[in-house]
C-alpha positions in Angstrom: 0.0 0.0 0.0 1.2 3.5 -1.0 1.6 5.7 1.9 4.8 8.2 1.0 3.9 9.3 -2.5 1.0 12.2 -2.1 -2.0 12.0 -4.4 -1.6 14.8 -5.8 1.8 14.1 -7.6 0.5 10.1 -7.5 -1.8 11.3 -9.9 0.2 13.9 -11.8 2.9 11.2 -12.7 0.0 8.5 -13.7 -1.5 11.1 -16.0 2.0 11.9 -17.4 2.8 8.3 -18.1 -0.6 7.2 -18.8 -2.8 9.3 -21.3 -1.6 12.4 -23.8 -2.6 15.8 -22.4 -4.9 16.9 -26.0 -7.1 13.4 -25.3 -10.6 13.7 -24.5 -11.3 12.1 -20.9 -15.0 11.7 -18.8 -14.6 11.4 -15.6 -17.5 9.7 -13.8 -18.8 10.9 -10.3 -21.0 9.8 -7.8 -20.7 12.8 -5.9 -19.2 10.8 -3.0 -15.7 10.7 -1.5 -13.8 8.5 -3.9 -15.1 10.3 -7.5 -15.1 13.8 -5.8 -11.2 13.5 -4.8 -10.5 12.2 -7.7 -12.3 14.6 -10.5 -10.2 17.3 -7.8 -7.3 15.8 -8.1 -7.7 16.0 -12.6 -8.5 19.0 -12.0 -6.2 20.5 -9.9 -3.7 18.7 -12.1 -4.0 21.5 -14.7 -2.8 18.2 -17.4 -6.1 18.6 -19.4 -8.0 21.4 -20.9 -11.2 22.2 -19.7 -13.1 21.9 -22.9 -11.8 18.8 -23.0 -13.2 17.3 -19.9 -16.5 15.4 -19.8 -18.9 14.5 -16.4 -20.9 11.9 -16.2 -23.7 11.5 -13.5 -25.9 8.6 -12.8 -29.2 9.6 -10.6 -30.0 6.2 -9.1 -33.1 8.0 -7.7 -32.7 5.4 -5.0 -33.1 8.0 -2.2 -34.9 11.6 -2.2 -32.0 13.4 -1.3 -30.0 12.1 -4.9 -31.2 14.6 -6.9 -30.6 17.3 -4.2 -27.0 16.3 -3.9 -26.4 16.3 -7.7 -27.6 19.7 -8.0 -25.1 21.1 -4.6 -22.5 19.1 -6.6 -23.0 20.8 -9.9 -23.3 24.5 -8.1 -20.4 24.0 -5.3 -18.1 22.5 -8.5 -19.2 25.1 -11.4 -19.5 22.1 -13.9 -19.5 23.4 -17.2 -23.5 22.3 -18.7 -22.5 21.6 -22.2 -19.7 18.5 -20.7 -22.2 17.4 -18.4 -24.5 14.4 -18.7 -26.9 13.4 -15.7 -28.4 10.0 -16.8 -30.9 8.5 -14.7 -31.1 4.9 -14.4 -34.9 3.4 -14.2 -36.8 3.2 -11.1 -37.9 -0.1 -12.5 -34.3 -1.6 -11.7 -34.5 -1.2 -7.7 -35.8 -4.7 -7.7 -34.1 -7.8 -6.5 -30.5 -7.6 -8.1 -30.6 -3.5 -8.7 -26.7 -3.3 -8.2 -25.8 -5.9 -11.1 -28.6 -4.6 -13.3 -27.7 -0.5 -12.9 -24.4 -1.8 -13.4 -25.2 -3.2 -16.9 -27.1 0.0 -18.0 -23.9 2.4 -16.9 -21.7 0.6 -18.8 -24.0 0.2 -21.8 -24.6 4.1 -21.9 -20.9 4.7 -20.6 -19.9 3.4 -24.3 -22.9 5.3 -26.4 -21.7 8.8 -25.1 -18.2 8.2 -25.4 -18.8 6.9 -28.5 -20.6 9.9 -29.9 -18.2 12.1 -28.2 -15.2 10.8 -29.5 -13.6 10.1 -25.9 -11.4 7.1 -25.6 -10.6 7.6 -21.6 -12.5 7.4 -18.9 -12.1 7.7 -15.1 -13.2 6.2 -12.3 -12.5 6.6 -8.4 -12.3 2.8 -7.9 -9.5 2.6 -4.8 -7.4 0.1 -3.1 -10.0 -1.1 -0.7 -12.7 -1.6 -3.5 -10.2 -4.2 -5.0 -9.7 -6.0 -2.1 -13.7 -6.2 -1.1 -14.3 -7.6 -4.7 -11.6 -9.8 -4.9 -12.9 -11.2 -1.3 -16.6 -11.4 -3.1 -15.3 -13.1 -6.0 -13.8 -16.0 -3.6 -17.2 -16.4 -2.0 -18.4 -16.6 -5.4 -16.0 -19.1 -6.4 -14.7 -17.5 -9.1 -11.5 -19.0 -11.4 -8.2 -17.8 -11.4 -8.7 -15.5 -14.8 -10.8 -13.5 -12.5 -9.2 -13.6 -9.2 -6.4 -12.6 -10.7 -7.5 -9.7 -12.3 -10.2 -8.0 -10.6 -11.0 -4.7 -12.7 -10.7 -4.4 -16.6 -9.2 -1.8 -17.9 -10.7 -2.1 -21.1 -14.4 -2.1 -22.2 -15.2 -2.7 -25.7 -12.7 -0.4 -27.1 -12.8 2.1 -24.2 -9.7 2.6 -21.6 -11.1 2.6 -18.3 -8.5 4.3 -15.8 -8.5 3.9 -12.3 -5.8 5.8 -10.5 -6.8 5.6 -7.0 -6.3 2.0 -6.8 -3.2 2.4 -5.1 -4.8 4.1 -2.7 -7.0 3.2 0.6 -10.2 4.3 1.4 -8.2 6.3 4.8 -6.0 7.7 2.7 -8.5 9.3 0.0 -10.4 10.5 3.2 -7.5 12.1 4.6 -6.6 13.9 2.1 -9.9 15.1 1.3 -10.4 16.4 5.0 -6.8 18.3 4.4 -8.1 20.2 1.4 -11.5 20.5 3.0 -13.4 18.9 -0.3 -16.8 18.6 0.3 -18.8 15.6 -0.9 -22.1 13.6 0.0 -22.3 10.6 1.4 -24.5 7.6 0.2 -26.3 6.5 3.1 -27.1 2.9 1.3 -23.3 2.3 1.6 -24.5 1.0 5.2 -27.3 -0.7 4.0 -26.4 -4.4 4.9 -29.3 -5.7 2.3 -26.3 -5.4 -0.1 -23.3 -8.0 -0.5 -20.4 -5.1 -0.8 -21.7 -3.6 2.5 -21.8 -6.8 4.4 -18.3 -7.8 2.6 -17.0 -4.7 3.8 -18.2 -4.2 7.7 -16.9 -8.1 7.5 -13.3 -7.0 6.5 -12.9 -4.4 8.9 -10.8 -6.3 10.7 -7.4 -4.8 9.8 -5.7 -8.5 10.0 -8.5 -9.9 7.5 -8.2 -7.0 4.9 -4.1 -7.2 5.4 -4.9 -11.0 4.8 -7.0 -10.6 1.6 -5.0 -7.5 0.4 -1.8 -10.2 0.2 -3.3 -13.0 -1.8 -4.7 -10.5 -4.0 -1.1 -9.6 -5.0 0.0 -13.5 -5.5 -3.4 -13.8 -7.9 -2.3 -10.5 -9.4 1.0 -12.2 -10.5 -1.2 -14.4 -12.9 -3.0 -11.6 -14.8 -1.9 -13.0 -17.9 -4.1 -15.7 -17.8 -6.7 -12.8 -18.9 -5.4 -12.6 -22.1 -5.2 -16.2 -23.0 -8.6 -16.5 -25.3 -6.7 -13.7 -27.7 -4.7 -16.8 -29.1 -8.0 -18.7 -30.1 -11.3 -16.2 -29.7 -11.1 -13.5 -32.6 -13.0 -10.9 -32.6 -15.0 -10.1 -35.6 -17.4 -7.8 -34.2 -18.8 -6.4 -30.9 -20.3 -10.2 -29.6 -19.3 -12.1 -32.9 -15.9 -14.3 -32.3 -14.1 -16.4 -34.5 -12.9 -19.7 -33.3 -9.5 -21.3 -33.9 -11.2 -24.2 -33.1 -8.1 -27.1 -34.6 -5.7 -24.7 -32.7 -7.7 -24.8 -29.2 -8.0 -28.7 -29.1 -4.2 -29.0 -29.0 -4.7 -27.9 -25.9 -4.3 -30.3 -22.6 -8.0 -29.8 -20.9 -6.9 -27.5 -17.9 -5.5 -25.2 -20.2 -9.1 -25.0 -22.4 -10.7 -24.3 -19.1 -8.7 -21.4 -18.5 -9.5 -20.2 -21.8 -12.5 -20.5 -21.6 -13.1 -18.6 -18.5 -10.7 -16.2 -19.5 -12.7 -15.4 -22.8 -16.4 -15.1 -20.7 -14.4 -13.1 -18.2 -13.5 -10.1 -20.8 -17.0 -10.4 -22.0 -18.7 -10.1 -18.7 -20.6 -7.2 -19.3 -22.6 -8.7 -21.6 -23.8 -11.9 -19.9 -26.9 -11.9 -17.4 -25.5 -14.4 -15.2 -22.3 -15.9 -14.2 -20.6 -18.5 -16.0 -20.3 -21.9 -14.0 -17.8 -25.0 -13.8 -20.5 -27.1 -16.2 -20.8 -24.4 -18.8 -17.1 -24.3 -19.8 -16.7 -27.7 -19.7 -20.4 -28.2 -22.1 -18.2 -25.6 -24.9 -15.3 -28.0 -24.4 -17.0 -31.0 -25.2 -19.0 -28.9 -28.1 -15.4 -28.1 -29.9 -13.9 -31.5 -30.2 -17.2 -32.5 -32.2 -17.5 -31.7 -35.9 -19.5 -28.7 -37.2 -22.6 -28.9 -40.0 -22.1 -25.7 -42.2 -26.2 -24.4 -40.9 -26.7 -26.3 -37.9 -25.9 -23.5 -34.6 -26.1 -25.1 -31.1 -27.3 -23.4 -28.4 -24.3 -22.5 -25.4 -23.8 -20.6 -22.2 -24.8 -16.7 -23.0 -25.0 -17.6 -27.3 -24.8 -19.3 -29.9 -22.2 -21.3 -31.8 -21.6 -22.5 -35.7 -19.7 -22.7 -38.7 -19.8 -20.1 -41.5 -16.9 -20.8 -44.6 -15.7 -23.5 -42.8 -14.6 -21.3 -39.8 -15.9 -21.8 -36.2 -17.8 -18.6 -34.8 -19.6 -18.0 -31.4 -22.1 -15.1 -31.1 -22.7 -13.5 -27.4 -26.6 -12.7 -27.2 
């Protein structure tokens, strides 16, 4: 964990390193403690100009004082109206499973409106103790090694996704917010224990059980390149559309097409409705040793699969 380095030249020297000073960035904000310090810290930076930086804003409306907070936000921060965007996610998902759902509709409209504004970056105030608490949900999960070992993308469908406060704990982004009296709002569902991240996180409180989770974190870390396994033998084509090396893949020893496997429906977790199990990878595996009839698809986990011109293809739905 960082503790010497200030945030404020932390950040400078990732921007430096990181992202050309002309590039269009959006920054997304919550209006709590971890977006707030961070759209101050870009800020105060001086590295972009200002016409260049977007806001984004989702309005839950999950509690009545949201929209009140937004607007303080907008006022207190003099954000300029023509690179802000308040998008407010349906009522409809505060249902059973609203977290995973709103998740899906940020990211979906996260890549329309960077899409039609040309911007490549984007920001998010994702710190260290957010990777440890999803790390420690993904073991309760039971997730596989491709994503234990890599707990955030920093790529979705095109877009880079930059987290710079992940080096960072939740203490020290507070500190430093309380030294350069930045104001922000707290969520009050972020004690909510209906939620799994709330009860994952009053559960790790324990300094010796987040030191303890924060450590195997790192050893899984050491492995991200399992992530990028598929590459060798899932093609893209198009934005769900993949191109099998199927002849390639079946060289493969069986642990090694599991990890593929994974990896692959790992990158393209934003687009499946649930999680992938143990019986699903293993079904595709069984499905690629057989031979292919040039119009008969078969259904698999999240898609369909076929043959087209005597090449192998798997379509996401």
């Amino acid at each position: 964990m960082t503790n010497g380095k200030s945030l404020s030249l932390g950040i400078k020297n990732y921007l430096t390193n990181n992202i050309n000073a002309n590039e269009k960035i959006l920054i997304l904000i919550s209006c709590g403690l971890d977006s707030t310090v961070l759209f101050n810290l870009i800020i105060k930076s001086k590295y972009f100009k200002n016409k260049n930086i977007y806001y984004l804003i989702f309005d839950h409306q999950k509690r009545s004082e949201g929209k009140f907070e937004i607007n303080k936000f907008i006022e207190l921060y003099k954000l300029l109206n023509k690179n802000l965007v308040i998008k407010k996610i349906s009522k409809e998902n505060k249902s059973k499973g609203f977290q995973e759902k709103s998740r899906s509709v940020r990211f979906n409209y996260l890549y329309k409106f960077s899409k039609k504004k040309n911007i490549k970056n984007v920001f998010l105030g994702h710190h260290l103790d957010d990777l440890n608490e999803t790390f420690f949900i993904r073991k309760i999960q039971q997730s596989g090694t491709a994503g234990l070992s890599n707990i955030f993308s920093d790529n979705y469908n095109g877009l880079k996704l930059h987290r710079p406060l992940t080096i960072y704990s939740k203490k020290q982004i507070k500190s430093y917010a309380i030294r350069k009296k930045i104001v922000w709002f707290e969520d009050r569902s972020n004690y909510e224990l209906q939620y799994t991240r709330n009860k994952v996180r009053y559960f790790l409180n324990s300094k010796k059980l987040f030191s303890k989770i924060h450590n195997e974190r790192l050893i899984f870390s050491k492995a991200s390149h399992l992530k990028s396994l598929h590459y060798n033998f899932f093609k893209r084509k198009r934005k769900k559309l993949y191109e099998i090396e199927k002849d390639k893949f079946n060289q493969l020893n069986e642990n090694l097409k599991f990890l593929v496997i994974q990896a692959f429906y790992y990158e393209n977790r934003y687009f499946l409705k649930k999680r992938i199990r143990d019986e699903n990878i293993r079904n595709l595996i069984k499905i690629l040793k057989t031979q292919f009839k040039h119009t008969k698809e078969r259904s698999v986990f999240s898609g369909k699969i076929g043959a087209f011109k005597k090449k192998i293809y798997i379509n996401l739905t």
